[in-house]
One Martini backbone bead per residue (centre of mass of N, CA, C, O) as a GRO file, in nm:
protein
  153
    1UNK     BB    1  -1.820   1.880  -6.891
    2UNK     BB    2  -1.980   1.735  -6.636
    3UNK     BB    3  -2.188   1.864  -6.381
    4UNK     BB    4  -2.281   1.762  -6.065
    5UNK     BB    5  -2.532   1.734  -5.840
    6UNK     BB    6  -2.570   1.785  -5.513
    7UNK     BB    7  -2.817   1.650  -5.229
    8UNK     BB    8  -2.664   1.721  -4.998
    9UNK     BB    9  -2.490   1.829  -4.682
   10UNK     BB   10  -2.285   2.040  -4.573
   11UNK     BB   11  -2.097   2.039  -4.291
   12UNK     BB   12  -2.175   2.343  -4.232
   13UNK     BB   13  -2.455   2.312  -4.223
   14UNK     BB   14  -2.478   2.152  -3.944
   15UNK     BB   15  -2.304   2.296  -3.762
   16UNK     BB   16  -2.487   2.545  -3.786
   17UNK     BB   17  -2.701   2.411  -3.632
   18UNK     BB   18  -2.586   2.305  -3.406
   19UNK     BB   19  -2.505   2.606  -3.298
   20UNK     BB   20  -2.828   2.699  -3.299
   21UNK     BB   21  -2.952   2.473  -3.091
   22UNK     BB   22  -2.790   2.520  -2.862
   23UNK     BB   23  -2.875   2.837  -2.834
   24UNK     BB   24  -3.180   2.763  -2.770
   25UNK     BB   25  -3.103   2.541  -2.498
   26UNK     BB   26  -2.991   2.764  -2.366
   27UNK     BB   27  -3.182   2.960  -2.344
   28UNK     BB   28  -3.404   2.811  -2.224
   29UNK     BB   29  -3.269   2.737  -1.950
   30UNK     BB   30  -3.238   3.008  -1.856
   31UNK     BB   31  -3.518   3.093  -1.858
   32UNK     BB   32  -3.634   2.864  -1.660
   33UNK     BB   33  -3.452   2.949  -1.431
   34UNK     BB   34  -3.515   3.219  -1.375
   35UNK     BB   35  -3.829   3.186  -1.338
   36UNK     BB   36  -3.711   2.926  -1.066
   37UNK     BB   37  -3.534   3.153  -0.941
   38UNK     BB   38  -3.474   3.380  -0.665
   39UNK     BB   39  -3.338   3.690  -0.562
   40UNK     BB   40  -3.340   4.003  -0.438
   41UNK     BB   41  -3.268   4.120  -0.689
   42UNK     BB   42  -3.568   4.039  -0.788
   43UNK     BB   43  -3.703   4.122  -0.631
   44UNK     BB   44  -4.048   4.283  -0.580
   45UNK     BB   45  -3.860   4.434  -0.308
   46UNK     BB   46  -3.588   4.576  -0.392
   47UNK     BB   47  -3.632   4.870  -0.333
   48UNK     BB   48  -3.716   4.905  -0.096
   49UNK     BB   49  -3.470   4.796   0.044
   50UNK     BB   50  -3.291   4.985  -0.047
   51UNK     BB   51  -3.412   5.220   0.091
   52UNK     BB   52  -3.448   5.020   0.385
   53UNK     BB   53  -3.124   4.921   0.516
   54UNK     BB   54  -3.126   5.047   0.783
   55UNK     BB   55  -3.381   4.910   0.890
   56UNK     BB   56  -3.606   4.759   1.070
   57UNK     BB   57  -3.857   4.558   1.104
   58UNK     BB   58  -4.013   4.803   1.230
   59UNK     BB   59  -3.834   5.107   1.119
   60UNK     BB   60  -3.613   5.148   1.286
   61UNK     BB   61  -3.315   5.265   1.329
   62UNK     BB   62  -2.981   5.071   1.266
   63UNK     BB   63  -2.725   5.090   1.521
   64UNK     BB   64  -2.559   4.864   1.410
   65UNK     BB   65  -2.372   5.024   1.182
   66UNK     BB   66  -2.186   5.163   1.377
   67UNK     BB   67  -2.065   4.906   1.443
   68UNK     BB   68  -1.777   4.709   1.565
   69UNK     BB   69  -1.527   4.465   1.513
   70UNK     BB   70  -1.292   4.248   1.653
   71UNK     BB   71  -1.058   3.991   1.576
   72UNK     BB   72  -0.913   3.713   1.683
   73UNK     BB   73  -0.655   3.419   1.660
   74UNK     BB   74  -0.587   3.218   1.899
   75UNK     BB   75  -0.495   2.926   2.120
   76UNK     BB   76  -0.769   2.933   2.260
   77UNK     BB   77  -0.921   3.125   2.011
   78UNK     BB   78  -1.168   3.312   1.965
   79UNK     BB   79  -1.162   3.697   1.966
   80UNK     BB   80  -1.423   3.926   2.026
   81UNK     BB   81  -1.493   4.276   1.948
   82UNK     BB   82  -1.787   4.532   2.059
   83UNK     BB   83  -1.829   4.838   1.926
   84UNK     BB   84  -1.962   5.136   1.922
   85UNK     BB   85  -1.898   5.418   1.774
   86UNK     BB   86  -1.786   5.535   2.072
   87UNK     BB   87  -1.598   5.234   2.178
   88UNK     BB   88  -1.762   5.081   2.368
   89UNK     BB   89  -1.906   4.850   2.463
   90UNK     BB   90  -2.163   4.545   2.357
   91UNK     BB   91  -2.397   4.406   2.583
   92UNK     BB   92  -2.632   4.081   2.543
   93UNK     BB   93  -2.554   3.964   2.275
   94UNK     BB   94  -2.525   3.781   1.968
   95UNK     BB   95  -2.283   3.580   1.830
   96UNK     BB   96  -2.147   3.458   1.524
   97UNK     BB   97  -2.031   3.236   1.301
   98UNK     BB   98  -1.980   3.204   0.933
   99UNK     BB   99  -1.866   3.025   0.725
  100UNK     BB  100  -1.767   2.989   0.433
  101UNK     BB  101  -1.897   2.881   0.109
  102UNK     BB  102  -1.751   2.617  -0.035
  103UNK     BB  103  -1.514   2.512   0.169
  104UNK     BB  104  -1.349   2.330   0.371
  105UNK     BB  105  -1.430   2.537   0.659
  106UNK     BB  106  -1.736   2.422   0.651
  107UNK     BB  107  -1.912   2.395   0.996
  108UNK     BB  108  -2.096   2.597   1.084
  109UNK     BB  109  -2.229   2.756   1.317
  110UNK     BB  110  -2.034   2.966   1.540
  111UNK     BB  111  -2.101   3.042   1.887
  112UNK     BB  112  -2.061   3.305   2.113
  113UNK     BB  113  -1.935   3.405   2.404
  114UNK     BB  114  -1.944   3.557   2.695
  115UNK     BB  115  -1.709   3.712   2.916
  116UNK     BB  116  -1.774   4.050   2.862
  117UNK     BB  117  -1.845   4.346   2.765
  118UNK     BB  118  -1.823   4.261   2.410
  119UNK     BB  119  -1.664   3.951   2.499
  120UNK     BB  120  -1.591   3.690   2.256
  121UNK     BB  121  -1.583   3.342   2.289
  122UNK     BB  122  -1.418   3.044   2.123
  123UNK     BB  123  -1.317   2.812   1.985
  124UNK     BB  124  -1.119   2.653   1.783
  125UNK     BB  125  -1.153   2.642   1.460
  126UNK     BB  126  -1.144   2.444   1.219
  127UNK     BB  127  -0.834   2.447   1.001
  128UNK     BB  128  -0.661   2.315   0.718
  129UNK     BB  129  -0.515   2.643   0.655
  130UNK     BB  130  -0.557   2.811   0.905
  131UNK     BB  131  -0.772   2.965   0.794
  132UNK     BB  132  -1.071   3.217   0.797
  133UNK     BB  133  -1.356   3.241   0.698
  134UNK     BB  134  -1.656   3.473   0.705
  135UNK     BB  135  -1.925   3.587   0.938
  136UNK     BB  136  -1.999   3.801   1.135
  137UNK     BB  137  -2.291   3.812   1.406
  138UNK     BB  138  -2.476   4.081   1.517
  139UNK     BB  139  -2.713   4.086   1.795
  140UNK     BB  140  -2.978   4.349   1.962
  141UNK     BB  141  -3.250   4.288   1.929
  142UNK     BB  142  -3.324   4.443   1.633
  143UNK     BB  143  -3.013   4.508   1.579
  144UNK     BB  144  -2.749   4.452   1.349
  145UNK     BB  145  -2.448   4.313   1.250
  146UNK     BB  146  -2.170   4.281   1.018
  147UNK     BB  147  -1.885   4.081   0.916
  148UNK     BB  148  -1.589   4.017   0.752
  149UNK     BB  149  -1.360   3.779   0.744
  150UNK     BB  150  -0.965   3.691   0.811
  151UNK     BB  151  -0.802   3.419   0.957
  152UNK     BB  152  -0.497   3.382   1.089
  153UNK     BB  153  -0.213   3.228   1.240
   0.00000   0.00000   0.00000
């Protein structure tokens, strides 16, 4: 009995190859991405930010890391307290809320007024499942504090 050579490919090495170009095609898309795409983690100022996380941009240390905030969602709005690490409020300065970015509720930054030294409030915002993500950010001088909520009806 005679045995015939084929000369065609078979469908594993077809495959094998097509599974080996999809990731040559991965890699370089990556490494293309990474190359034109930069955040803070990669910034080549990465380590400086590290060691000087705490001061301001003049280089003094910022008060504000000891600031607490404390914020509640009534029918009447939004309402933030400001306080100090020893309790005080802290009047003067500005606050806004920064919605979470990519939800339903995402309506751009709603700035809060000052209405007692300390006491912000705003209406309240539109939220279609009731509840609130987001970021409070209080700035007074070159200080500035940050905290995340999330607040429900």
């Amino acid at each position: 009995m005679q045995t015939s050579a084929r000369n065609g490919t078979s469908p594993y090495k077809i495959a094998l190859a097509l599974i080996f170009a999809a990731f040559l095609i991965g890699m370089a898309a990556t490494l293309t991405i990474s190359a034109n795409r930069g955040t803070r983690v990669v910034d080549s100022d990465y380590y400086n930010n590290g060691l000087h996380y705490d001061q301001t941009p003049s280089g003094a240390k910022n008060p504000g890391l000891g600031w607490s905030m404390s914020a509640s969602l009534a029918d009447n709005g939004l309402r933030v307290l400001v306080n100090d690490e020893n309790g005080a409020p802290i009047g003067g300065g500005k606050l806004s809320f920064h919605p979470k970015r990519g939800g339903a509720d995402e309506a751009g930054t709603l700035p809060l007024t000052e209405s007692a030294p300390g006491v912000f409030s705003a209406p309240r915002p539109a939220s279609p499942q009731g509840e609130l993500h987001g970021t409070l950010r209080f700035t007074k001088g070159e200080a500035s504090a940050s905290q995340k909520v999330v607040l429900f009806n």
